[in-house]
DRENPA-516705 format. One record per residue (C-alpha): residue number from 1; residue in one letter; x, y, z. Coordinates in nm, 2 decimals. Example, Ala and Ser with C-alpha at 12.3 -4.5 7.8 and 13.67 -1.06 7.14 Angstrom:
<pts>
[1 A [1.23 -0.45 0.78]],
[2 S [1.37 -0.11 0.71]],
</pts>
This chain:
<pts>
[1 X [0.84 0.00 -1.56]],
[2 X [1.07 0.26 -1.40]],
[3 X [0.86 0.43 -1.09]],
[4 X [1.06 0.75 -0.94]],
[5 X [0.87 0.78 -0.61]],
[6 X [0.96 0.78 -0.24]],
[7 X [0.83 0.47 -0.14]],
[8 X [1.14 0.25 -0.12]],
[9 X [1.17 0.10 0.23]],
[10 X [0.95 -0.01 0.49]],
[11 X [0.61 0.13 0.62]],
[12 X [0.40 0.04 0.90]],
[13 X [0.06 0.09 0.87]],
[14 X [-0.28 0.18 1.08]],
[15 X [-0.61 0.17 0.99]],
[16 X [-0.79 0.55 0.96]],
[17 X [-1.17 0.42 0.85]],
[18 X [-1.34 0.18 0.63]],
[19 X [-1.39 -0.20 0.64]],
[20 X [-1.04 -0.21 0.64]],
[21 X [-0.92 -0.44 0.97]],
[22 X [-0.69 -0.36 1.18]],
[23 X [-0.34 -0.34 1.05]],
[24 X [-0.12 -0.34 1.36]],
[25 X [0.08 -0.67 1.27]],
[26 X [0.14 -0.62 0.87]],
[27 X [0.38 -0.42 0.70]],
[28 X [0.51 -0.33 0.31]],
[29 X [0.76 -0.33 0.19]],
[30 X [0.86 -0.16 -0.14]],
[31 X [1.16 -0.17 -0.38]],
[32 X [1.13 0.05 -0.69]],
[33 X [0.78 -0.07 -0.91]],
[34 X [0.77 -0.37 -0.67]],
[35 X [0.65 -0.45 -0.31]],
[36 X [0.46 -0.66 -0.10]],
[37 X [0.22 -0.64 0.24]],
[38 X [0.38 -0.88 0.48]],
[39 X [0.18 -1.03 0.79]],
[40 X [0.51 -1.17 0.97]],
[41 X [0.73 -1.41 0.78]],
[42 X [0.45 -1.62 0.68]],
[43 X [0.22 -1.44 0.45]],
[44 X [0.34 -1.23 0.15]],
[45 X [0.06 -1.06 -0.06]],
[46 X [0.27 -0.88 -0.41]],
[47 X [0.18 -0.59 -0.59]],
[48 X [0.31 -0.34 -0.85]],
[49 X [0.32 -0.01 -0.79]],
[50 X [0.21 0.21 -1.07]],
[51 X [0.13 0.57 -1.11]],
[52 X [-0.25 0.63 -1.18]],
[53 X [-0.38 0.99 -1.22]],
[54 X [-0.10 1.12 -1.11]],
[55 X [-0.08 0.92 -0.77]],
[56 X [0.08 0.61 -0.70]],
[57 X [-0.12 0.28 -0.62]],
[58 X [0.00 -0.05 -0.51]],
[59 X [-0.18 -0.34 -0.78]],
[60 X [-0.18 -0.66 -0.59]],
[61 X [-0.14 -0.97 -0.80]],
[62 X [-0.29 -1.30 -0.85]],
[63 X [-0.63 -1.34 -0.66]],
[64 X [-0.59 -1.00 -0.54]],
[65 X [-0.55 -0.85 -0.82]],
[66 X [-0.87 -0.65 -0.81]],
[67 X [-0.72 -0.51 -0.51]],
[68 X [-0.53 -0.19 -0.54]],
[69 X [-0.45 0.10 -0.25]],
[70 X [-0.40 0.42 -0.40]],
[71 X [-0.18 0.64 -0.19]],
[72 X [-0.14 1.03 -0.14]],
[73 X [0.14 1.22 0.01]],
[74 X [0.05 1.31 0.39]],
[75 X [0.31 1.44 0.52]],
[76 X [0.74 1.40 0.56]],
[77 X [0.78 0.96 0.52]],
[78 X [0.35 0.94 0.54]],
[79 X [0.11 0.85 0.33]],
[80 X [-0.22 0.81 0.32]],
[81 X [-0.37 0.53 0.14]],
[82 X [-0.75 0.40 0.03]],
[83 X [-0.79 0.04 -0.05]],
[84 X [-1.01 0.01 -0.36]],
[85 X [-1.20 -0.35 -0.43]],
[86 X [-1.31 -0.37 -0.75]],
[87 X [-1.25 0.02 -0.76]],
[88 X [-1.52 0.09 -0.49]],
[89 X [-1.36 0.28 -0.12]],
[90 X [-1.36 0.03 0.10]],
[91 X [-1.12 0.16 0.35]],
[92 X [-0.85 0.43 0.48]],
[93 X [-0.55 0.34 0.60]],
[94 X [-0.18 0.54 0.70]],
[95 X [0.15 0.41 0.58]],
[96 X [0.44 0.54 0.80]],
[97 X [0.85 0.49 0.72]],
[98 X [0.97 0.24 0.98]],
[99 X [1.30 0.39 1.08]],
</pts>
């Protein structure tokens, strides 16, 4: 699947609310309908990123699959993202453009 959206790149992140821990050391990364949240080079959690009601969401795979952080447009390079378990609000979270 073809996604046209603004997400390409690399995005820091920072927690806004939510049982969501702090996010300080990870990061995404995102390549057309692909990405992944990195924690340094050792730990790589994939998703897909898919457009659901209109909004994109990042579907993690494997294990995490009932994982999914559905974003919304905040702002030039921002976003603002809510991490869904099981499609319950568990946290809030900001994803800037590393430059």
């Amino acid at each position: 699947m073809d996604i046209d959206t603004p997400l390409d790149g690399r995005w820091s992140l920072r927690r806004t609310g939510g049982l969501v821990p702090p996010l300080g050391l990870l990061h995404k990364r995102i390549a057309g309908d692909r990405g992944a949240t990195h924690l340094g080079p050792a730990l790589r959690l994939p998703f897909s990123v898919r457009i659901a009601a209109g909004r994109p969401e990042l579907v993690y795979a494997g294990p995490l699959k009932i994982v999914r952080d559905r974003l919304s447009p905040a702002g030039d390079d921002v976003w603002d993202g809510e991490m869904l378990v099981a499609g319950r609000r568990v946290g809030r979270f900001r994803m800037s453009r590393r430059r």
